[in-house]
LOMAR-684727 format. One line per 8 residues: number of its first residue (from 1); their letters; for each residue x, y, z of N, C-alpha, C, O. Coordinates in Angstrom, 2 decimals. Layout:
BEGIN
NUM) a) X:Y:Z:X:Y:Z:X:Y:Z:X:Y:Z; ...;
This chain:
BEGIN
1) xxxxxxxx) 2.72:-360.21:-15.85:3.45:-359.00:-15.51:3.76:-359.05:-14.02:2.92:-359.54:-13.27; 4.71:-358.67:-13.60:5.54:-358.82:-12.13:7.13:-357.43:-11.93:8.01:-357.00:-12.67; 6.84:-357.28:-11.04:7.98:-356.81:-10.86:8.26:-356.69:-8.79:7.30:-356.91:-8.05; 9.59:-356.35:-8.25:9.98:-357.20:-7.35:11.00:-355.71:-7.16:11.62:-355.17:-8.09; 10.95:-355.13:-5.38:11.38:-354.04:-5.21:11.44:-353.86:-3.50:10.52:-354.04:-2.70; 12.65:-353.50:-3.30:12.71:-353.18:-1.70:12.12:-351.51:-1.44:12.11:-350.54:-2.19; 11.74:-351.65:-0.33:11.71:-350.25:0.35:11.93:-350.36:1.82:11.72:-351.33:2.55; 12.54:-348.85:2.20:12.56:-348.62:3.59:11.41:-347.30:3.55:10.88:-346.55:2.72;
9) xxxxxxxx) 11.41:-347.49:4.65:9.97:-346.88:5.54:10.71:-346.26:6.48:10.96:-346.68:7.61; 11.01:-345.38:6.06:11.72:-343.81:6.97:10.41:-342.91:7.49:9.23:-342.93:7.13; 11.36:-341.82:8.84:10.48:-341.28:9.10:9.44:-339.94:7.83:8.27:-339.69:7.57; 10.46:-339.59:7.54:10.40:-338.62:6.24:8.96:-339.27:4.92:8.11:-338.67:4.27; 9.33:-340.66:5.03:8.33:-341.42:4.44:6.86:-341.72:5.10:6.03:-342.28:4.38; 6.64:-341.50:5.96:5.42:-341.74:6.86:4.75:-340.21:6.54:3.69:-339.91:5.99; 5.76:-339.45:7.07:5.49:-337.80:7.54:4.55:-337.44:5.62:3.48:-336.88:5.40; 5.40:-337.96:4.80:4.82:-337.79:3.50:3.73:-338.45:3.32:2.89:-337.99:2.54;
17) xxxxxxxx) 3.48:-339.80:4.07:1.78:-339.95:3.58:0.89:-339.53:4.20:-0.12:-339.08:3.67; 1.05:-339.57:5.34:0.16:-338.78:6.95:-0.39:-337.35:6.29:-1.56:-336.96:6.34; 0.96:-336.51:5.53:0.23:-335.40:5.47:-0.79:-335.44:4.12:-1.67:-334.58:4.07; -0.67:-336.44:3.02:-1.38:-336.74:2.22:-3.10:-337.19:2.62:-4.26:-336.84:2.39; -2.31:-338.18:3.34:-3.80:-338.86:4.11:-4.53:-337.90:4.82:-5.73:-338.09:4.65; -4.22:-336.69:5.74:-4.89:-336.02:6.63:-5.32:-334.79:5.75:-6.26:-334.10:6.15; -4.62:-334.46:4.48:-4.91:-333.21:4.11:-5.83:-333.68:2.96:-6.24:-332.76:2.26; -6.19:-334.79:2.65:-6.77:-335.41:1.56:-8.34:-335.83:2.35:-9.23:-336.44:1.75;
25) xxxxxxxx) -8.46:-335.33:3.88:-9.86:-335.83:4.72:-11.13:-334.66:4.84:-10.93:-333.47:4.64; -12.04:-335.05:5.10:-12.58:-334.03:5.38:-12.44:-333.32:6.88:-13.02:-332.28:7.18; -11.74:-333.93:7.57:-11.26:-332.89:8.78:-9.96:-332.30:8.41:-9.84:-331.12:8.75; -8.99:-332.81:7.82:-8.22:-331.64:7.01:-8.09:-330.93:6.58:-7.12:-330.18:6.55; -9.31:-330.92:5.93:-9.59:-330.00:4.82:-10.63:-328.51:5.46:-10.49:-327.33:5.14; -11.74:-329.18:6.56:-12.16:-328.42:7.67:-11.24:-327.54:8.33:-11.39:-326.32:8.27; -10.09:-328.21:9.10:-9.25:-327.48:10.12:-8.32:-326.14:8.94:-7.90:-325.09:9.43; -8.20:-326.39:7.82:-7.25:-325.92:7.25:-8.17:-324.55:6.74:-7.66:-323.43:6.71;
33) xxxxxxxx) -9.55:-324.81:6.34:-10.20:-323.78:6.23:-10.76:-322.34:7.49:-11.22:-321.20:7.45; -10.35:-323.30:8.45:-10.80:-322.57:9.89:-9.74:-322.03:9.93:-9.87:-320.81:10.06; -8.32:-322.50:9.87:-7.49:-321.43:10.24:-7.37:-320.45:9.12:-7.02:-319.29:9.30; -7.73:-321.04:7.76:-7.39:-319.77:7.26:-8.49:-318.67:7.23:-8.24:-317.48:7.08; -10.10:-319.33:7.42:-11.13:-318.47:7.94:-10.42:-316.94:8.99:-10.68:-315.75:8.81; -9.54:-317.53:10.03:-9.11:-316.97:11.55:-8.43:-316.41:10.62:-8.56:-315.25:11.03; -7.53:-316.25:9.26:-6.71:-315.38:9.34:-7.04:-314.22:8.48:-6.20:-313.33:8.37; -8.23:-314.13:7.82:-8.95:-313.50:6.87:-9.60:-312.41:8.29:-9.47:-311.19:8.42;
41) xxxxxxxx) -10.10:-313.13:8.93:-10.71:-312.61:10.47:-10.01:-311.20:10.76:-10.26:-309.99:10.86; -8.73:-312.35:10.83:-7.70:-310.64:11.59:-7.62:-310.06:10.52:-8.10:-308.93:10.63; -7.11:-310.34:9.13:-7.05:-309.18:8.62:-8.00:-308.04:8.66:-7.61:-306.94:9.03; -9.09:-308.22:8.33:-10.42:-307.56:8.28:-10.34:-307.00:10.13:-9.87:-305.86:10.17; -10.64:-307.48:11.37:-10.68:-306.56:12.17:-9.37:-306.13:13.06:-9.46:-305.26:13.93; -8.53:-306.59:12.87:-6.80:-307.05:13.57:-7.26:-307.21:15.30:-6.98:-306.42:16.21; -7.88:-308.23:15.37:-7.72:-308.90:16.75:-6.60:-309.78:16.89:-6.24:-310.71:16.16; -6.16:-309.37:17.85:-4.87:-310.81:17.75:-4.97:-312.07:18.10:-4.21:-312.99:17.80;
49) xxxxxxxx) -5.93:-312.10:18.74:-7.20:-313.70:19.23:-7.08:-314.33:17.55:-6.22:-315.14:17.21; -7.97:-313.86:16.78:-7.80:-314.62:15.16:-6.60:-314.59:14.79:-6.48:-315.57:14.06; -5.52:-313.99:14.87:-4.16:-314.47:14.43:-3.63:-315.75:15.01:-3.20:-316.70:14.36; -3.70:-315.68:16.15:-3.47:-316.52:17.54:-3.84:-318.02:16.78:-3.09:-318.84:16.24; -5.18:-318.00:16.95:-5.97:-318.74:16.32:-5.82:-319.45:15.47:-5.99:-320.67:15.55; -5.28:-318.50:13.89:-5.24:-318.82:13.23:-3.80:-319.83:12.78:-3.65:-320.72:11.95; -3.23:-319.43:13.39:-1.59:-319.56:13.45:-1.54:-321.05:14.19:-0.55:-321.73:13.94; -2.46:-321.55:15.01:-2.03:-322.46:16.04:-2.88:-323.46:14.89:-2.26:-324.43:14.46;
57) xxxxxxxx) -3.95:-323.29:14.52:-4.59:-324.55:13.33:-4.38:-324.37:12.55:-5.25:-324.77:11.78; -3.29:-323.71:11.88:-2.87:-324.16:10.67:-1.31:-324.93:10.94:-0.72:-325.68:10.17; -0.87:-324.45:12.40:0.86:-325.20:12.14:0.39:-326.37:13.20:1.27:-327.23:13.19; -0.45:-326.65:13.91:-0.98:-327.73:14.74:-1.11:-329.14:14.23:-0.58:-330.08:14.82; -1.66:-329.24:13.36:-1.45:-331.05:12.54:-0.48:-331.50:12.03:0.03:-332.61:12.19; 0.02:-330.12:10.99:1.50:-330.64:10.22:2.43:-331.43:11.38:2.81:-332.57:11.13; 2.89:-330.62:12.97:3.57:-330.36:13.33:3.30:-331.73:14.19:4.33:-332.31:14.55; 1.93:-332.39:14.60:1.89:-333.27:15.38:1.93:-334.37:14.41:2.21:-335.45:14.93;
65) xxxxxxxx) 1.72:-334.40:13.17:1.70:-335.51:11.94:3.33:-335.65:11.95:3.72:-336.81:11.95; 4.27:-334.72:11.96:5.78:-334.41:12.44:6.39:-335.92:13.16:6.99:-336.95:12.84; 5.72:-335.19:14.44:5.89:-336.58:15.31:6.05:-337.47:15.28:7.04:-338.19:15.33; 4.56:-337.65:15.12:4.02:-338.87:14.98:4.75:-339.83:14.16:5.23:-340.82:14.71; 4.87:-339.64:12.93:5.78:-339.97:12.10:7.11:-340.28:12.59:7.68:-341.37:12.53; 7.47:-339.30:13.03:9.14:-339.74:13.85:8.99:-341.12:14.95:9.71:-342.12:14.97; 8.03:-340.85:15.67:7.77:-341.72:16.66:7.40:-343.31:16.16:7.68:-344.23:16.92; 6.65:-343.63:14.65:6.08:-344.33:14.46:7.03:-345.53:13.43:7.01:-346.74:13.18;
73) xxxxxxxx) 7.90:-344.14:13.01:9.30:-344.72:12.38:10.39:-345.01:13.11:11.23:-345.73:12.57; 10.60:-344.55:14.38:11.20:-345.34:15.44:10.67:-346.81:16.24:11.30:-347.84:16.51; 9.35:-346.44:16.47:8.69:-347.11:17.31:8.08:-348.97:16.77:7.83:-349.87:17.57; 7.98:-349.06:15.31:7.41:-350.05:14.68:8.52:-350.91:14.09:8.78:-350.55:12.94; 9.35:-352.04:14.57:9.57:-353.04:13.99:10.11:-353.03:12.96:11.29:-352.83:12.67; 8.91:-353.35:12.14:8.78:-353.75:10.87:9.32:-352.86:10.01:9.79:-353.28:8.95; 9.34:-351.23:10.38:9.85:-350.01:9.70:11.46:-349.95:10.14:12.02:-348.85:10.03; 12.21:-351.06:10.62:13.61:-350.92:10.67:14.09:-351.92:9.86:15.27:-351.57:9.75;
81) xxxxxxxx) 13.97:-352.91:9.24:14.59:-352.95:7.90:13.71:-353.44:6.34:12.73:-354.17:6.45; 14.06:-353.08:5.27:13.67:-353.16:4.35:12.23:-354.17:4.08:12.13:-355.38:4.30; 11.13:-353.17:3.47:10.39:-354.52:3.15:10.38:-354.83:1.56:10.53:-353.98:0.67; 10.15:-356.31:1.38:10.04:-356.62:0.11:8.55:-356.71:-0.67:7.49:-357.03:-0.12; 8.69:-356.39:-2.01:7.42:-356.39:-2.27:7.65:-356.76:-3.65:8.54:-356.58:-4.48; 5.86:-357.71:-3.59:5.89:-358.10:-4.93:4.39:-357.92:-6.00:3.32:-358.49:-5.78; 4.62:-357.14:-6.97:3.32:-356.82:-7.17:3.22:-357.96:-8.91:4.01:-357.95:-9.85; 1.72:-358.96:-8.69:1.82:-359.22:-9.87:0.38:-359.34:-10.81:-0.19:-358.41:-11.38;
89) xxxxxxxx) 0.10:-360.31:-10.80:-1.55:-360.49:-11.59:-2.28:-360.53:-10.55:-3.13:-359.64:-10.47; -2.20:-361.47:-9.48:-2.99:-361.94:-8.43:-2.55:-360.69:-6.98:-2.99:-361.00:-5.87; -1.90:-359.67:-7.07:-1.93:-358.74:-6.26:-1.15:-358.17:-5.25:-0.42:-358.20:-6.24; -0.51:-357.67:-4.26:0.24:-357.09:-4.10:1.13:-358.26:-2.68:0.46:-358.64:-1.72; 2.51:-358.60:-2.81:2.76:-360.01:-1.73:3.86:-358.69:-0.74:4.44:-357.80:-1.36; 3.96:-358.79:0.51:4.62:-357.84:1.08:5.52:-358.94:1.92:5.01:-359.96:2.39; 6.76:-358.64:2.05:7.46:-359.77:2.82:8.85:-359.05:3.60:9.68:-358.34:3.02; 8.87:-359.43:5.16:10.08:-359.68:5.57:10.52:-360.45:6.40:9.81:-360.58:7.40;
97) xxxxxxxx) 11.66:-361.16:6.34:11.60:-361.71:6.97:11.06:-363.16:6.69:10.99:-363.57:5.53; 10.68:-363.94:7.76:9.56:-365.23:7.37:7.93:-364.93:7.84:7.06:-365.60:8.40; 8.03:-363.49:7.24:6.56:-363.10:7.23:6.13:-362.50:6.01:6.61:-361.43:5.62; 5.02:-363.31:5.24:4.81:-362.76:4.00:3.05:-362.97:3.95:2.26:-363.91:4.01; 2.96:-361.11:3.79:1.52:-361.37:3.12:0.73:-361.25:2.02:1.23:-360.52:1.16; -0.23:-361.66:1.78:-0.44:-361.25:0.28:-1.83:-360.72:-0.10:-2.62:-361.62:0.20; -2.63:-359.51:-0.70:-3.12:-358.75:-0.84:-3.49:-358.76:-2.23:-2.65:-358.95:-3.11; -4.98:-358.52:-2.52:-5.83:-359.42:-3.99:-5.51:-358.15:-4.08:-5.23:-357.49:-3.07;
105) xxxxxxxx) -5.52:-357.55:-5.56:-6.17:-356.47:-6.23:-7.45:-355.97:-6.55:-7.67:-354.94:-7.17; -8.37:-356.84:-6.05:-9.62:-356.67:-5.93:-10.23:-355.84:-4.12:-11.33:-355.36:-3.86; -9.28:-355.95:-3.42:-9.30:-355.71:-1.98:-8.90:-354.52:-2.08:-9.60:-353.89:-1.30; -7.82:-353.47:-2.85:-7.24:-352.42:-2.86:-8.23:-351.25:-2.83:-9.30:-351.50:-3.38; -8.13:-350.19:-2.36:-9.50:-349.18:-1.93:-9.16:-348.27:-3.16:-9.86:-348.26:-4.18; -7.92:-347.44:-2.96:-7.38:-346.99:-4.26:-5.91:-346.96:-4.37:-5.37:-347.81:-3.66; -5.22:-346.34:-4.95:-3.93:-345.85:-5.60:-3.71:-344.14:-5.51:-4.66:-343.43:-5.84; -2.45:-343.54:-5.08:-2.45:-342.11:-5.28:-0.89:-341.96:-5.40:-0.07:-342.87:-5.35;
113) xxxxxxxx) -0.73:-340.91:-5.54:0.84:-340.70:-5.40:0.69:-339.13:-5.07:-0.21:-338.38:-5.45; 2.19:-338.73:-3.98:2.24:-337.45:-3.62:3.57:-337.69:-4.35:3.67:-338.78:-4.92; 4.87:-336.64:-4.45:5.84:-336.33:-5.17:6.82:-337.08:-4.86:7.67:-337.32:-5.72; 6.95:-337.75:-3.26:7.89:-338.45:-3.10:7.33:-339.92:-3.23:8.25:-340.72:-3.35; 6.07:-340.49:-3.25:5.50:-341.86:-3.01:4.53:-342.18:-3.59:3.54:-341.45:-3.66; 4.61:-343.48:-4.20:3.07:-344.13:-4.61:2.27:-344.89:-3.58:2.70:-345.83:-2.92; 1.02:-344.38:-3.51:0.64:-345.30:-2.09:-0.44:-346.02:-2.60:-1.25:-345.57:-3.41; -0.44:-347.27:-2.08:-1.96:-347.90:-2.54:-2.05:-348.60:-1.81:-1.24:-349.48:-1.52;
121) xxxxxxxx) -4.05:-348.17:-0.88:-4.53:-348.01:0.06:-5.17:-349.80:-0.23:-5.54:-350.36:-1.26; -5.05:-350.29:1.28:-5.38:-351.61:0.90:-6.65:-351.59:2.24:-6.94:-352.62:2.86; -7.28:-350.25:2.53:-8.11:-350.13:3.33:-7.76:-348.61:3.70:-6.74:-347.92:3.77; -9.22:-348.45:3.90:-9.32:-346.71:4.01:-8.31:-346.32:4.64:-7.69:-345.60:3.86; -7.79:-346.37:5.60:-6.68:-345.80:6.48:-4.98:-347.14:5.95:-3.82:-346.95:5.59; -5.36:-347.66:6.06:-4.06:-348.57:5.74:-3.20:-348.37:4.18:-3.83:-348.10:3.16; -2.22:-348.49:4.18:-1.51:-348.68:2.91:-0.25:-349.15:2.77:0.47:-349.20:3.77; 0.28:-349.62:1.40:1.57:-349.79:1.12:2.22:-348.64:0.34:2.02:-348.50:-0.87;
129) xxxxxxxx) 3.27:-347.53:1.31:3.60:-347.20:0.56:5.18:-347.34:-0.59:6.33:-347.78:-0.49; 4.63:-346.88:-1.28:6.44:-347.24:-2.13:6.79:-345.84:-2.77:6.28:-345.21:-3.69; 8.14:-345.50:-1.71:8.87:-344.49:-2.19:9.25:-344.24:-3.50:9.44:-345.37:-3.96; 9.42:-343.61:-4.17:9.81:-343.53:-5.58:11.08:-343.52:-5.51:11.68:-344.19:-6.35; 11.84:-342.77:-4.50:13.65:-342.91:-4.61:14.15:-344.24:-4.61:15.28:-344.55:-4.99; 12.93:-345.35:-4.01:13.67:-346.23:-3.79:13.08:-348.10:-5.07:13.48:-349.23:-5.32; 11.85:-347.03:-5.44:11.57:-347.63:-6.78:12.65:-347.27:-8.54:12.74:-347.91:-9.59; 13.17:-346.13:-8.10:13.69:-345.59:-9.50:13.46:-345.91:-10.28:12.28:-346.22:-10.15;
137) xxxxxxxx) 13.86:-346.19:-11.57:13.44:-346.48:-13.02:12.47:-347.95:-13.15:12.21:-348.56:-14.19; 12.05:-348.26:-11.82:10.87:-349.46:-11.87:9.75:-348.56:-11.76:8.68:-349.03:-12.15; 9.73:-347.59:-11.41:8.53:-346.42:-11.10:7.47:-347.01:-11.90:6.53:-347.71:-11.53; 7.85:-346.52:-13.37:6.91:-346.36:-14.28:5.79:-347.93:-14.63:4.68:-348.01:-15.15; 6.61:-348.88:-14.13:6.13:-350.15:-14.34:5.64:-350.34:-13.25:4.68:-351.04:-13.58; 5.59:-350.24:-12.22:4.95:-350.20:-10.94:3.76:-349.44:-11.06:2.75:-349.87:-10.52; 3.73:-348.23:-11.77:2.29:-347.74:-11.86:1.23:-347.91:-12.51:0.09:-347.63:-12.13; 1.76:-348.71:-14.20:1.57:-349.42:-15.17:0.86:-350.87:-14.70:-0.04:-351.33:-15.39;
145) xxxxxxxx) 1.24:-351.43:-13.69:1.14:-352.67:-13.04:-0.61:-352.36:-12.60:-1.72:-352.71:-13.01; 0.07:-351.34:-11.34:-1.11:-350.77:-10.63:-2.78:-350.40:-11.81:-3.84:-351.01:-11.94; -2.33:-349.35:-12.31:-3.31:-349.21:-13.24:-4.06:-349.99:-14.06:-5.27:-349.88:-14.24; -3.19:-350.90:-14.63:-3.70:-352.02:-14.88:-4.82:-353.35:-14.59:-5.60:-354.01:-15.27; -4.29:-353.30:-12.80:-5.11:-353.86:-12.45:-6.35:-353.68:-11.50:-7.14:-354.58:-11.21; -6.43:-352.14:-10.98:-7.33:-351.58:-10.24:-8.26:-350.15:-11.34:-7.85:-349.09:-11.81; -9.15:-350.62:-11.36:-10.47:-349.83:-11.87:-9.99:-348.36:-12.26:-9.06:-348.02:-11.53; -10.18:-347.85:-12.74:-9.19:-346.11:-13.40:-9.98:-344.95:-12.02:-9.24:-344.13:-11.48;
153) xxxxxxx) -11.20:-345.02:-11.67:-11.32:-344.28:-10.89:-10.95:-344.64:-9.36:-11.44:-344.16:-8.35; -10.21:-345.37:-9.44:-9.54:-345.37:-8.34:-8.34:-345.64:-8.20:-7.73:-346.25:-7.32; -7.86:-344.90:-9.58:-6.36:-344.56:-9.21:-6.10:-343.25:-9.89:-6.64:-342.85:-10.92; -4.96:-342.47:-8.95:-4.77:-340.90:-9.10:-3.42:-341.26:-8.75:-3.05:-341.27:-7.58; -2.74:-341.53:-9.63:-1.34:-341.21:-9.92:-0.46:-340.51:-10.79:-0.13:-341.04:-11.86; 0.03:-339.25:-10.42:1.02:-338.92:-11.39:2.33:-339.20:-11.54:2.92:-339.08:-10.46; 2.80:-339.41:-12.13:4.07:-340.15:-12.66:5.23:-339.11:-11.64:6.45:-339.31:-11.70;
């Protein structure tokens, strides 16, 4: 089983896993409870300090994950033209250019997908992701692939 698929790595595409990755952490998941802690706060005594508060950590990560993303999709190379990818028995080959690497399926940490992307993490923080706009009707075999060859609890993909 094989299948063979370009992607670009837009900023819009980063900004979508960043906020996956950060809201999927336990400091994400911390900061997001604090602000909404701060906004439960004000309601209950209406200080405007807990609004304040609350308002600045909850639009504070999205907004620097924003960035970042913009910056990282300008700033990296490799994210200005298409990469190729090849996923088959022996595991995931990423290529552009006369640079090609290749990645066991046994090395993969997990698999997830948010609405626009399938990502599969080839180290806690690292990943390949693959847009779905730009997988289209290979989607389903791409996840089929995936599932296939990485352990079921460590993959969380919805179609």
């Amino acid at each position: 089983m094989e299948i063979e698929f370009d992607v670009k790595i837009s900023a819009n595409v980063l900004y979508d896993y960043m906020l996956r990755h950060t809201y999927s952490s336990l400091s994400g998941i911390m900061g997001t409870l604090v602000g909404a802690l701060m906004l439960v706060l004000f309601a209950s005594n209406r200080q405007p300090i807990c609004l304040i508060i609350g308002v600045v950590i909850l639009l504070y990560l999205p907004w620097t994950l924003f960035i970042k993303s913009r910056q990282q999709a300008l700033g990296t190379p490799a994210f200005k033209k298409p990469l190729h990818y090849r996923l088959s028995d022996d595991g995931i080959e990423v290529s552009q250019d006369e640079t090609v690497e290749q990645m066991g399926w046994d090395g993969m940490v997990k698999a997830v997908s948010t609405l626009n992307s399938i990502i599969v993490y080839t180290t806690p923080t690292n990943a390949c992701i693959f847009p779905k706009k730009d997988l289209g009707d290979s989607k389903y075999k791409v996840i089929e692939i995936i599932s296939t060859h990485m352990p079921p609890k460590k993959v969380k993909i919805r179609g």
